[in-house]
N, CA, C and O of each residue as an XYZ file, in Angstrom:
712
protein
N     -15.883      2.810     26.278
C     -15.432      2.228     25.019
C     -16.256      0.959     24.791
O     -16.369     -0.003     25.551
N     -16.741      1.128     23.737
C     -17.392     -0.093     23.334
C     -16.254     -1.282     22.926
O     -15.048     -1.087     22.777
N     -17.082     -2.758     22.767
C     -17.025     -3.541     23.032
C     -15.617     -4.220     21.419
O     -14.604     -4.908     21.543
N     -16.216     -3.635     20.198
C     -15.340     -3.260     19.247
C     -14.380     -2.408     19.135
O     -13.279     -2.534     18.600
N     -14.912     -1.417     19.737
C     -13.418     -0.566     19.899
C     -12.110     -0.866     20.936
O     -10.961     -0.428     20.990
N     -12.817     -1.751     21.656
C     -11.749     -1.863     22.692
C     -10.789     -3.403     22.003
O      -9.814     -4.077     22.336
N     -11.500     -3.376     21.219
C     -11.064     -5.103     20.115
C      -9.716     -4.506     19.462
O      -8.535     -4.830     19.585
N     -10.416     -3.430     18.663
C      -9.339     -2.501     18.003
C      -8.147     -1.562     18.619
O      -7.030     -1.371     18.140
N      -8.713     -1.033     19.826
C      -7.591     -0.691     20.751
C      -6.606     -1.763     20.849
O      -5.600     -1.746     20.139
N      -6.852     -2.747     21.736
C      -6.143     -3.958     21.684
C      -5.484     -4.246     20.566
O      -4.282     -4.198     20.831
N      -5.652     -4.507     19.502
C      -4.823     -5.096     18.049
C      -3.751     -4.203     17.926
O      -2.651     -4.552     17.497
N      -4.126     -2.642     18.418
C      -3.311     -1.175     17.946
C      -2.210     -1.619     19.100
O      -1.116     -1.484     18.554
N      -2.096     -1.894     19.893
C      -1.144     -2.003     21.239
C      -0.423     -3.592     20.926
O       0.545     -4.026     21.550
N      -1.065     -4.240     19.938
C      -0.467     -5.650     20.178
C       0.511     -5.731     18.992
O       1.502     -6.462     19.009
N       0.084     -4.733     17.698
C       0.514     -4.635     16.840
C       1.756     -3.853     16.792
O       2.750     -4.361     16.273
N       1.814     -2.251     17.454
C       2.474     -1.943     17.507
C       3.839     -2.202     18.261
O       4.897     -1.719     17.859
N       3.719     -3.138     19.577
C       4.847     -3.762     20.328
C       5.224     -4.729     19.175
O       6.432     -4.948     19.258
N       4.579     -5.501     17.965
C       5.100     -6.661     17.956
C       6.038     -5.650     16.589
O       7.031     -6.195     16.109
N       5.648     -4.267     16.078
C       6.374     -3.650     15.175
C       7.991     -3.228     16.055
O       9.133     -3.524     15.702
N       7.715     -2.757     16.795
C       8.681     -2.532     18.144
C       9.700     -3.597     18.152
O      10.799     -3.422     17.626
N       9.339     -4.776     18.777
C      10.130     -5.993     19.132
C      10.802     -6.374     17.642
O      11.604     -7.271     17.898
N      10.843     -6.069     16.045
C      10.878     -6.669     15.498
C      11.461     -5.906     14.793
O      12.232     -6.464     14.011
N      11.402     -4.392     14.712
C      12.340     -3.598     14.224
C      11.806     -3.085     13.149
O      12.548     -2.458     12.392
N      10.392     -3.230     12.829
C       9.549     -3.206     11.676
C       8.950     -2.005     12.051
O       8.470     -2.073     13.182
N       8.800     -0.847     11.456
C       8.379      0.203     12.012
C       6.618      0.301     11.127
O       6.544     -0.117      9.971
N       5.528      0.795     11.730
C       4.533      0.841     10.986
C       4.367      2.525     11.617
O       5.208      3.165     12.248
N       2.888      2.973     11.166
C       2.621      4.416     11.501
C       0.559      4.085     11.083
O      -0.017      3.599     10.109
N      -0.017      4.770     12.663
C      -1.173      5.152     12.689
C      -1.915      6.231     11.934
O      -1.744      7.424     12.186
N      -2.750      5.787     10.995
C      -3.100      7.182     10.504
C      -4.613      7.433     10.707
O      -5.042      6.336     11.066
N      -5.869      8.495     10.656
C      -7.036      8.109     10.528
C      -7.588      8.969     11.795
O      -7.261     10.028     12.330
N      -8.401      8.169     11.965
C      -9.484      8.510     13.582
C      -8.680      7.544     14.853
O      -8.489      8.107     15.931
N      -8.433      6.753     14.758
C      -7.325      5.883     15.724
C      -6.502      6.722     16.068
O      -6.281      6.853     17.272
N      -5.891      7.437     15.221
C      -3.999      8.416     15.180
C      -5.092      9.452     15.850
O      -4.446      9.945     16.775
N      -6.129      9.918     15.869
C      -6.648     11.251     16.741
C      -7.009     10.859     17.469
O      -6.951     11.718     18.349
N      -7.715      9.459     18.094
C      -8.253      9.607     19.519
C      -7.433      9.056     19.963
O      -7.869      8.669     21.047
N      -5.971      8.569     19.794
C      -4.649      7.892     20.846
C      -4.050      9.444     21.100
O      -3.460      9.431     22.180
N      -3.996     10.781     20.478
C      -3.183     11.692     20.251
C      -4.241     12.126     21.163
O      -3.502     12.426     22.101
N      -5.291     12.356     21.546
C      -6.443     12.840     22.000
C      -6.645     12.403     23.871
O      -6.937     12.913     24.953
N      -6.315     11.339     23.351
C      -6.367     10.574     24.776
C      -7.624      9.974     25.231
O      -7.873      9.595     26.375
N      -8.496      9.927     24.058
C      -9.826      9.163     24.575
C     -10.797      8.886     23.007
O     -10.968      9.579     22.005
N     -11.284      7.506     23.434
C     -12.449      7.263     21.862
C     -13.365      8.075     22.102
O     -14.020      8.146     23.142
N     -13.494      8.974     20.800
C     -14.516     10.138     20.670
C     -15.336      9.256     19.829
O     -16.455      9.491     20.285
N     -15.523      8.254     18.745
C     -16.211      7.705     18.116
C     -15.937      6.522     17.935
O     -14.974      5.927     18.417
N     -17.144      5.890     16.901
C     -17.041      4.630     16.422
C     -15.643      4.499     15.254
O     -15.162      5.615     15.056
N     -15.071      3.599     14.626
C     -14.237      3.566     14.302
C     -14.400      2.307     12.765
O     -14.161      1.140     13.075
N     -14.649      2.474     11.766
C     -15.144      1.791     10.789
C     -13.685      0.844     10.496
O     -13.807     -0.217      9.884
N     -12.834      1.128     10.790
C     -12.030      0.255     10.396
C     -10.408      0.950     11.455
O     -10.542      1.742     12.388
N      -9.327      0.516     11.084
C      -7.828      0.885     11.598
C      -6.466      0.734     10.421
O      -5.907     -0.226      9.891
N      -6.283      2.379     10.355
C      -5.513      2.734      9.392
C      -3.985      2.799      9.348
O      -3.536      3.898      9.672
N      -3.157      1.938      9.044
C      -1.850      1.673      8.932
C      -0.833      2.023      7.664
O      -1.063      2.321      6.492
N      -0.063      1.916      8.138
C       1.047      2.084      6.408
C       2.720      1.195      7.437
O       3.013      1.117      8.630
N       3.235      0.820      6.441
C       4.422      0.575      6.682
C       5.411      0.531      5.396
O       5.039      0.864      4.270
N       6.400      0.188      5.632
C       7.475      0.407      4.644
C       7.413     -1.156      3.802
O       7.753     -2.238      4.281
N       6.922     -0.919      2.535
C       6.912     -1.895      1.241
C       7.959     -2.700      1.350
O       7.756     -3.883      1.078
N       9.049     -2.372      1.684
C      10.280     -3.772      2.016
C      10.152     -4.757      3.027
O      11.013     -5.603      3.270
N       8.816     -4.609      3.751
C       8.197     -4.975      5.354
C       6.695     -6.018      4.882
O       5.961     -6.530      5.728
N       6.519     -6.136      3.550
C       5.325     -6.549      2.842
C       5.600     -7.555      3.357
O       5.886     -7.344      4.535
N       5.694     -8.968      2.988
C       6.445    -10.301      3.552
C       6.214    -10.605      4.836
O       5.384    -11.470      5.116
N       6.848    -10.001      5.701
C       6.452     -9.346      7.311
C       5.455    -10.180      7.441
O       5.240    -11.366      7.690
N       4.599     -8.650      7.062
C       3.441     -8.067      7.792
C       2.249     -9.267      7.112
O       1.279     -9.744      7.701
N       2.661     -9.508      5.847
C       1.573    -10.130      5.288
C       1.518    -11.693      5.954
O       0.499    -12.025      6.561
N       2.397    -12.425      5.847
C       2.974    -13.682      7.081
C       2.495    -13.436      9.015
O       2.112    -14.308      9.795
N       2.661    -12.305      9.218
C       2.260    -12.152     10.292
C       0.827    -11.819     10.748
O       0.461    -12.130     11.881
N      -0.035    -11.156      9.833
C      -1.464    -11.244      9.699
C      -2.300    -12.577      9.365
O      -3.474    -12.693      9.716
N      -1.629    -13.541      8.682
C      -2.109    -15.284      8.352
C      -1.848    -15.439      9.808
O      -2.906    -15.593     10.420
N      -0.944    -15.450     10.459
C      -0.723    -15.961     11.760
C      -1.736    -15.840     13.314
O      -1.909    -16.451     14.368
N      -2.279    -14.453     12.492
C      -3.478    -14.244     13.573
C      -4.723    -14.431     13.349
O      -5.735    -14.167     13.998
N      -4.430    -15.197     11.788
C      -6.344    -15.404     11.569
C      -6.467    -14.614     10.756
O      -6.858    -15.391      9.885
N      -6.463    -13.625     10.253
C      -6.942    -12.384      9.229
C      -6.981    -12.798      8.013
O      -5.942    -13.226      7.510
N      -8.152    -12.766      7.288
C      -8.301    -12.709      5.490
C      -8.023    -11.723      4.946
O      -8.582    -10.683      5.294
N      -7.090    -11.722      3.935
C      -5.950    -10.839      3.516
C      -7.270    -10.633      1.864
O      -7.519    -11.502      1.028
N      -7.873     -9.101      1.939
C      -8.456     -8.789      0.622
C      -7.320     -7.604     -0.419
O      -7.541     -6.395     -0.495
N      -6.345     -8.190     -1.003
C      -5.675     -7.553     -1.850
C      -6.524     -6.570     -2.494
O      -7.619     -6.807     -3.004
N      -5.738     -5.073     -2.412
C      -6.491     -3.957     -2.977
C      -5.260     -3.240     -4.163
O      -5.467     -2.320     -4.955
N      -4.321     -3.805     -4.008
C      -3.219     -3.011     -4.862
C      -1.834     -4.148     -4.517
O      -1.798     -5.096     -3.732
N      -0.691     -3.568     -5.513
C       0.759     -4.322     -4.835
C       0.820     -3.933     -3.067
O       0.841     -4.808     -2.201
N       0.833     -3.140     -2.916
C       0.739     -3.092     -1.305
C       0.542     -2.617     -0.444
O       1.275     -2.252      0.476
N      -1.590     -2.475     -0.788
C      -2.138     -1.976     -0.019
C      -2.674     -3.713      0.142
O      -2.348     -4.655     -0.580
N      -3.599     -3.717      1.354
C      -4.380     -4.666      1.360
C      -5.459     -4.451      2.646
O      -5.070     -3.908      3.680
N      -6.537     -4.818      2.524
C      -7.761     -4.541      3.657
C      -7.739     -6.431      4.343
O      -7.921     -7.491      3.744
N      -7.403     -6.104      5.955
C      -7.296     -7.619      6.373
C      -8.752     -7.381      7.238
O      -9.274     -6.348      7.659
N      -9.057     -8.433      7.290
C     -10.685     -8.611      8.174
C     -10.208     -9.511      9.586
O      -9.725    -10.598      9.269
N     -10.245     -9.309     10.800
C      -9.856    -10.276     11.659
C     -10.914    -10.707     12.416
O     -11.857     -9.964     12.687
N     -10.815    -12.154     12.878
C     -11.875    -13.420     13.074
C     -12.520    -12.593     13.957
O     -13.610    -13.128     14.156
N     -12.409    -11.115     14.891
C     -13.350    -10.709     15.531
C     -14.084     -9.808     15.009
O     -14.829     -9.254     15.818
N     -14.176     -9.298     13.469
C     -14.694     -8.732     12.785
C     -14.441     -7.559     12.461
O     -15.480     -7.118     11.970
N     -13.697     -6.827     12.448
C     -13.290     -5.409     12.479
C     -12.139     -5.221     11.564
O     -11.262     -5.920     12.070
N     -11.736     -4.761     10.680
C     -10.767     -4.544      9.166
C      -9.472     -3.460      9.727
O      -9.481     -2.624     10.631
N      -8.569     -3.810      8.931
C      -7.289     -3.389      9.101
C      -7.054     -2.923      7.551
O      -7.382     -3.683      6.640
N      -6.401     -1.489      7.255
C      -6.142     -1.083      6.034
C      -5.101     -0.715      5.986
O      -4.591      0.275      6.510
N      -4.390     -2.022      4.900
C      -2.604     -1.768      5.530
C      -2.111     -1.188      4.022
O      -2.302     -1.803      2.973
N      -1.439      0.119      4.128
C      -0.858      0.314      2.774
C       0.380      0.904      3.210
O       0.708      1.643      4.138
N       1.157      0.155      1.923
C       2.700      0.173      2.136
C       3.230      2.027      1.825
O       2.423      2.952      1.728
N       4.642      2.156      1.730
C       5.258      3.000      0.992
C       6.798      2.669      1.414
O       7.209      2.072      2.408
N       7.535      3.272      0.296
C       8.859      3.050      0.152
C       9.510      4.391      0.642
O       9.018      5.478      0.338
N      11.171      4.211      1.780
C      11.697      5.007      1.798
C      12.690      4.937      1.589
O      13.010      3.763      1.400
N      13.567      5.686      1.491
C      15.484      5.750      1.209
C      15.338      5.764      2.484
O      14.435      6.282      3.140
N      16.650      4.923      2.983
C      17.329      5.126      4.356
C      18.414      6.164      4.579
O      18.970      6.261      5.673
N      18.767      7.065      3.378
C      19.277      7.603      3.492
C      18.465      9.481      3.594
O      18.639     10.600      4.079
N      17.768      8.857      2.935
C      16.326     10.237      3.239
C      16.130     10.542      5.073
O      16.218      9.658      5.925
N      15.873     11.896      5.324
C      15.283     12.427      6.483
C      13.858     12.830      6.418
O      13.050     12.720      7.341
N      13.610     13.352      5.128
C      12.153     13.524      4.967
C      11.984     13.167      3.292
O      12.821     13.438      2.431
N      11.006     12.660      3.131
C      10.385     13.080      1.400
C       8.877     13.306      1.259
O       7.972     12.990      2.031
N       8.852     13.686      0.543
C       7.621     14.704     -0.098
C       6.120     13.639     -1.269
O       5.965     13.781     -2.482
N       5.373     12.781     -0.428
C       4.338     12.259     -1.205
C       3.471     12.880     -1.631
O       2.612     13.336     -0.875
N       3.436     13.098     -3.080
C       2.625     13.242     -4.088
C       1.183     12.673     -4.109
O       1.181     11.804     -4.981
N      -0.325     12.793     -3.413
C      -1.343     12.182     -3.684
C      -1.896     12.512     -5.002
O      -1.992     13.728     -5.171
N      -2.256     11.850     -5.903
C      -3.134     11.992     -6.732
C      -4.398     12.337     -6.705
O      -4.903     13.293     -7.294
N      -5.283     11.022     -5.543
C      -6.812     11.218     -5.376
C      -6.724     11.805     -4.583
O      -7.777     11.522     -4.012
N      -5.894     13.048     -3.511
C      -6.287     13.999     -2.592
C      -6.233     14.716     -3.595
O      -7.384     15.059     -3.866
N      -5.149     15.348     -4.662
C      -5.211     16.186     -5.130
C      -6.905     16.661     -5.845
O      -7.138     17.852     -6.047
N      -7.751     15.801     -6.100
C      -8.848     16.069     -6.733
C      -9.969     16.423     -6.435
O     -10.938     16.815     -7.086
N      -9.635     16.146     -4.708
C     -11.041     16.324     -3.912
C     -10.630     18.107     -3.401
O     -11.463     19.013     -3.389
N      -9.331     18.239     -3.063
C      -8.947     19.388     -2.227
C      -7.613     20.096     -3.156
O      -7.079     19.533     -4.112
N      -7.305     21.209     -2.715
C      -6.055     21.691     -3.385
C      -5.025     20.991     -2.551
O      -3.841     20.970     -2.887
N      -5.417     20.492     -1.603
C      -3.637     20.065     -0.870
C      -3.095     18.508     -1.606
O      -3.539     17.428     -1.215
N      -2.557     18.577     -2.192
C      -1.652     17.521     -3.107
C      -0.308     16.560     -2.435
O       0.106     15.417     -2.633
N       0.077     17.648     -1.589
C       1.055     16.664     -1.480
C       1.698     16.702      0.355
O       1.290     17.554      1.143
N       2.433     15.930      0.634
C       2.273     15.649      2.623
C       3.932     15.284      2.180
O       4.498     14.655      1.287
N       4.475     16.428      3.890
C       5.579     15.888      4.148
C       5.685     14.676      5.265
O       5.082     14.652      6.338
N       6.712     13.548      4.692
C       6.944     12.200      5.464
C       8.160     12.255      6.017
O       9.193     12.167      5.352
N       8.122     12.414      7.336
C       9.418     12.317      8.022
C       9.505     11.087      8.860
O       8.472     10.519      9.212
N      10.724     10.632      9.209
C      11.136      9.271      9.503
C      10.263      8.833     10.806
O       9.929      7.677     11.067
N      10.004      9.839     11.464
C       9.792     10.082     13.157
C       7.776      9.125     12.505
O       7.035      9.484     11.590
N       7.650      8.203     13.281
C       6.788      7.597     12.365
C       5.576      8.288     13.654
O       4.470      8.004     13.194
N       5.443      8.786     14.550
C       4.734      9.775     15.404
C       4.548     10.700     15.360
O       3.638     11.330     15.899
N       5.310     11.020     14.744
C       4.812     12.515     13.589
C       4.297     12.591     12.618
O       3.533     13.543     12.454
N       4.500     11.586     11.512
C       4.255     10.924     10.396
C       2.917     11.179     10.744
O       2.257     11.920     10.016
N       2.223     10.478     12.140
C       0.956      9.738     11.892
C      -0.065     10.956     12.245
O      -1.196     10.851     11.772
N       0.302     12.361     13.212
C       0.025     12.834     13.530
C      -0.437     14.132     12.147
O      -1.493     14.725     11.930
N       1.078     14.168     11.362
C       1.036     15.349     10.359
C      -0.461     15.111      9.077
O      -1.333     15.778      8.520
N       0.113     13.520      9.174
C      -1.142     12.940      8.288
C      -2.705     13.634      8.474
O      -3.361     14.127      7.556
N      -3.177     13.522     10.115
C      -4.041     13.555     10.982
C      -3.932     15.290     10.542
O      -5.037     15.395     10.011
N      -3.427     16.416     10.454
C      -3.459     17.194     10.410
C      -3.618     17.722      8.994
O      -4.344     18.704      8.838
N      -3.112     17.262      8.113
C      -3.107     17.588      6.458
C      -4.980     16.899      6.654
O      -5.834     17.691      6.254
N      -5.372     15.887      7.080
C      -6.774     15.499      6.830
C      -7.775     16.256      7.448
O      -8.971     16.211      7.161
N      -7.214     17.001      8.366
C      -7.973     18.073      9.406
C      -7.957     19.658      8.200
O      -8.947     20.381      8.079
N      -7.096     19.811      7.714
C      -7.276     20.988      6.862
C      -8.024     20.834      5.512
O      -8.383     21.724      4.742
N      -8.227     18.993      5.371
C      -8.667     19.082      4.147
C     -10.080     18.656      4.875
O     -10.146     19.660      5.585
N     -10.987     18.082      5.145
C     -12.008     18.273      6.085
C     -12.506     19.662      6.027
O     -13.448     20.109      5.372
N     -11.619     20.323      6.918
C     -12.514     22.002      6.641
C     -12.482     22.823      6.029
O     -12.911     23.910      6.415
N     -11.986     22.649      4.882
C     -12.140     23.300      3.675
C     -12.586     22.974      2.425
O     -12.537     23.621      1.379
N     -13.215     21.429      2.765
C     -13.662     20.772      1.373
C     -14.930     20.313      1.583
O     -15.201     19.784      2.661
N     -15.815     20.441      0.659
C     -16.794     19.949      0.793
C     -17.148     18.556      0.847
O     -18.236     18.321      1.372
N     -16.432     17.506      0.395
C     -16.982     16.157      1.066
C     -16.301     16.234      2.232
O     -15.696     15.169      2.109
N     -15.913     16.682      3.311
C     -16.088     16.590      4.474
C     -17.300     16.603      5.538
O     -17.310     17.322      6.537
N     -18.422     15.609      5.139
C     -19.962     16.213      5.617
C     -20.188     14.828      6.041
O     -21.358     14.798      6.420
N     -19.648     13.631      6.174
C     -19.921     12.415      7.236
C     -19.676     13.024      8.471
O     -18.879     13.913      8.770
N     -20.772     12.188      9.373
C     -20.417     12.244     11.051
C     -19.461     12.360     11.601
O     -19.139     13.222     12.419
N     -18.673     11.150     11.051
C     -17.023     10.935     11.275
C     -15.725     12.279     11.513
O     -14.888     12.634     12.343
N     -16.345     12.726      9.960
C     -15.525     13.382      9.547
C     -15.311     14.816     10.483
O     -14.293     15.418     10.828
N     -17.118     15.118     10.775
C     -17.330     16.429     11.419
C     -16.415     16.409     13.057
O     -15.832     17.322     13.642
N     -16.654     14.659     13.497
C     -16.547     14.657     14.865
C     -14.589     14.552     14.863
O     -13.954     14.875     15.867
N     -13.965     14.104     13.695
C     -12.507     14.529     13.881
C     -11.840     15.927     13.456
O     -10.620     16.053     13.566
N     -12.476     16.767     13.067
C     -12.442     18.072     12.554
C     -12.551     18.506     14.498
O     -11.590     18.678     15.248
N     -13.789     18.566     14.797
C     -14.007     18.917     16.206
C     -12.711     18.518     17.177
O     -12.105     19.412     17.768
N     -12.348     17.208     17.296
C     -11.502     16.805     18.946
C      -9.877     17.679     17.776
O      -9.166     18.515     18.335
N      -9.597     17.286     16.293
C      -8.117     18.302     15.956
C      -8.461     19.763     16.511
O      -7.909     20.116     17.554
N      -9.446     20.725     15.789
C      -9.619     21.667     16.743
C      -9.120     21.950     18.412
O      -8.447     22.848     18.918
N      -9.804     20.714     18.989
C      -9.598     21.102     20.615
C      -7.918     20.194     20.579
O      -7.101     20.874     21.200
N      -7.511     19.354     20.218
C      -5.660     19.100     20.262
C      -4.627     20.174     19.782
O      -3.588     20.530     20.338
N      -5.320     20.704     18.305
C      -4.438     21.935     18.137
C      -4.675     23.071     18.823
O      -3.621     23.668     19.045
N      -5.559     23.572     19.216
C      -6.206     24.529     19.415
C      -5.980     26.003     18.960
O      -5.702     26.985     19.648
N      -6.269     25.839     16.961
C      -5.559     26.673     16.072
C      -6.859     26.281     14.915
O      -7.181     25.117     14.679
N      -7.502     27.462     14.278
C      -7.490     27.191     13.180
C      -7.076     27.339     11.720
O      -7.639     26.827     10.752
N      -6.153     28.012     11.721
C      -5.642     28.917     10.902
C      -4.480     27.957     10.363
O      -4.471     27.569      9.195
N      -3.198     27.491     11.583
C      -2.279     26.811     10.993
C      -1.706     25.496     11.968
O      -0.655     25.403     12.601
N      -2.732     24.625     11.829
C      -2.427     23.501     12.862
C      -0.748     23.234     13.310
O      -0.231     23.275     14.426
N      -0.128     22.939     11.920
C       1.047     22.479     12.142
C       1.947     23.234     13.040
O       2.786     22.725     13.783
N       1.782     24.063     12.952
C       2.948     25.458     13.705
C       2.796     24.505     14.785
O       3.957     24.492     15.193
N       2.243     23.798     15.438
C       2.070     23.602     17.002
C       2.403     22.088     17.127
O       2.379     21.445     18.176
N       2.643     21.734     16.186
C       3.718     19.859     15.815
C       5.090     19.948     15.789
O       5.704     20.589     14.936
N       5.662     19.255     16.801
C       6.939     18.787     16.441
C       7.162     17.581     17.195
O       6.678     17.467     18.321
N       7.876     16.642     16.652
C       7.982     15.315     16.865
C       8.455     14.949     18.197
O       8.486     13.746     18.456
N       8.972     16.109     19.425
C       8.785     15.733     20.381
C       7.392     15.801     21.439
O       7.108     15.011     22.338
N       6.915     16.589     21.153
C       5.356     17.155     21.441
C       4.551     15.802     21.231
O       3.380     15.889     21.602
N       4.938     14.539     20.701
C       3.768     13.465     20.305
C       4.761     12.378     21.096
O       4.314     11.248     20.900
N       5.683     12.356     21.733
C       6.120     11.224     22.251
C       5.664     10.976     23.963
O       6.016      9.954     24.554
């Protein structure tokens, strides 16, 4: 592991205990959510992909000033933080009912690149991060902007985690990732 990635490993382990200790739940999504699910850095890593719950904005945004990070507002509550060791954090919110078990997000800009439109969100935020990782694995190999390095080399290690190509998910369930 290089010398950045192990920067970013670190933040992912410091971040997530301090979501832990605090009752603040966040969820991994990206190339991070496949090589922790994977069990090893298969690549470089351009940035580290997060989401948490929009009632948690306040939080998270107070707690990123605290570590140094320049907060580049991209939306109400998405935001790209840069931290003093150089490496970016892409934090975007979403809202849930607490009374919800699962709901059903609607993408817009997936819908345009791929036919898959819309991702089920269940509470289990390890599944969440994983199903994500898998809806991006089907849209990858079936779409044509799937043709970065990146992209080819997380298509490859989902392949060898699911070891399915036909219907990844059949082989997810939220105890299988704990």
């Amino acid at each position: 592991m290089n010398d950045l990635a192990q920067k970013q490993y670190d933040f992912i382990e410091k971040i997530f205990a301090y979501s832990k200790e605090h009752g603040k739940p966040l969820f991994l999504k990206g190339g991070w959510n496949i090589d922790l699910v994977y069990g090893q850095v298969t690549r470089d890593h351009e940035d580290i992909d997060l989401m948490f719950d929009t009632s948690d904005h306040p939080f998270w945004r107070d707690w990123y000033a605290k570590q140094g990070f320049t907060e580049q507002p991209q939306g109400e509550f998405y935001s790209i933080y840069e931290s003093p060791e150089g490496f970016h954090v892409d934090m975007g919110g979403f809202s849930f009912d607490p009374k919800a078990q699962v709901i059903t997000w609607s993408h817009g800009g997936t819908a345009k690149l791929t036919e898959v439109a819309e991702l089920q969100i269940y509470k289990d935020f390890s599944y969440l991060g994983m199903k994500m990782g898998v809806e991006r694995y089907l849209k990858l190999k079936h779409a044509d902007y799937g043709k970065r390095e990146r992209d080819k080399k997380d298509v490859e290690i989902l392949n060898k985690i699911l070891n399915t190509v036909e219907d990844p998910a059949k082989n997810l369930s939220p105890s299988s990732l704990v």
